[in-house]
C-alpha positions in Angstrom: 18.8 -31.2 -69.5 19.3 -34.2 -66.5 21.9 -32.3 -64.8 19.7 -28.7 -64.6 16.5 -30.9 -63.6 18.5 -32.9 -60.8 20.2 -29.1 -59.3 16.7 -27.3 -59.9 14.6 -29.1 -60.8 10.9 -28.4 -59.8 7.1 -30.4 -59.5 4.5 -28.2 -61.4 1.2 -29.3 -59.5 -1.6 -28.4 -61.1 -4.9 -26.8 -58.4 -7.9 -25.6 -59.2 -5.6 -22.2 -58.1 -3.3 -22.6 -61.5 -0.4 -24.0 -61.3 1.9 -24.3 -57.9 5.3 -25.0 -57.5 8.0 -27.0 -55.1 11.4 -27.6 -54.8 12.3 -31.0 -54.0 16.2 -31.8 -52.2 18.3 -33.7 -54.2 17.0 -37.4 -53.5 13.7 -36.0 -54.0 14.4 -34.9 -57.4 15.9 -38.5 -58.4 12.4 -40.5 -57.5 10.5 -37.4 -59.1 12.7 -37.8 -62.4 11.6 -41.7 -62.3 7.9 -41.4 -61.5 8.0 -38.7 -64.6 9.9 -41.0 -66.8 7.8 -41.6 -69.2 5.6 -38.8 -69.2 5.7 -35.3 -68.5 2.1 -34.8 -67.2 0.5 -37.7 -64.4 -2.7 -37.4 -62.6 -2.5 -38.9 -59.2 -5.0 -41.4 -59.5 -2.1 -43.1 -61.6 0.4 -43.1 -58.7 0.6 -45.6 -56.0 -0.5 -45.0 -52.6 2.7 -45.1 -52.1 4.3 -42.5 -54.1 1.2 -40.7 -53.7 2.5 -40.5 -49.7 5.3 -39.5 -50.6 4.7 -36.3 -53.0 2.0 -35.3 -50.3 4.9 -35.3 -48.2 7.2 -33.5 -50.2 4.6 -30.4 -50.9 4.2 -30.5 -47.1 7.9 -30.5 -46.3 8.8 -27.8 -48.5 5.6 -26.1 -49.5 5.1 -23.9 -52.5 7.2 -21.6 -53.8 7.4 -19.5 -56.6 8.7 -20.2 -59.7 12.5 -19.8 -59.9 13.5 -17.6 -62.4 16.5 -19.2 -64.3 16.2 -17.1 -67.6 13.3 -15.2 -69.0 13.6 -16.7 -72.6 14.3 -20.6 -71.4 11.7 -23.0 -69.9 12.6 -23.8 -66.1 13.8 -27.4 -65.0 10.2 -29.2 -64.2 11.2 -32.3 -63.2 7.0 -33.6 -64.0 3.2 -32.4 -63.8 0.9 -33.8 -61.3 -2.7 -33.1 -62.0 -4.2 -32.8 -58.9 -8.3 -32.2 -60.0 -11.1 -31.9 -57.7 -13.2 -35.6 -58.1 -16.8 -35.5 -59.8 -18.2 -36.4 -55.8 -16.3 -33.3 -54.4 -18.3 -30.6 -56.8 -21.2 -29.7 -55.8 -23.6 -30.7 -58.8 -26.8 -28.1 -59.0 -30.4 -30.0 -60.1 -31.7 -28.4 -62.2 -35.7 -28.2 -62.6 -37.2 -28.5 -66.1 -38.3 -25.3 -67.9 -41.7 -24.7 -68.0 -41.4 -23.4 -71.2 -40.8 -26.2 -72.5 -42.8 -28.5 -70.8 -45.6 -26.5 -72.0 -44.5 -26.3 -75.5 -43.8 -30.2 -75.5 -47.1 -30.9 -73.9 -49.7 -30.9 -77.5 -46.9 -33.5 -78.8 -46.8 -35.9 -76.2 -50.8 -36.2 -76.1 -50.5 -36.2 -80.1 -48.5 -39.2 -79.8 -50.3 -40.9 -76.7 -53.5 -40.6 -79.3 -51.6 -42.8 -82.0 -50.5 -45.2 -79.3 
């Protein structure tokens, strides 16, 4: 299983698109395989600045491709998962207004309890 991930081997990225797909060279592969040692999915906050640099600059050296298709029945050679999600900041968060409904419903029990208090 080393050998096929080191010859074709590839980074599964996951984007709000689905998954994407890029084929590292051979030295590439080798400081994938370690920054995946011990886990087969990562998201990047995890990673270093540093080897967050360097898999930005590996998807923009070789780009996306599509996924290689070794055998139809066997599982191709990912070499690791790197969740890229958008942040909480990024999406665009829609305030909402109460319902009127329910205020108005809600309304006889708050001046029931204001009467207690």
């Amino acid at each position: 299983m080393w050998l096929e991930k080191l010859s074709l081997g590839v980074l599964r990225v996951l984007t709000p698109l689905g998954p994407r797909y890029v084929n590292p060279s051979f030295v590439q592969r080798l400081y994938l395989l370690w920054i995946f040692r011990n886990f087969h999915t990562l998201p990047v906050k995890v990673l270093t600045p540093r080897q967050q640099k360097r898999i930005d600059n590996i998807c923009a050296r070789h780009g996306f491709v599509a996924l290689p298709a070794v055998n139809a029945l066997a599982e191709p050679a990912i070499l690791g998962t790197l969740e890229q999600r958008p942040s909480i900041e990024s999406r665009d968060v829609v305030q909402r207004k109460p319902n009127q409904n329910v205020s108005d419903a809600m309304r006889p029990f708050a001046a029931d309890a204001q009467q207690r208090t």
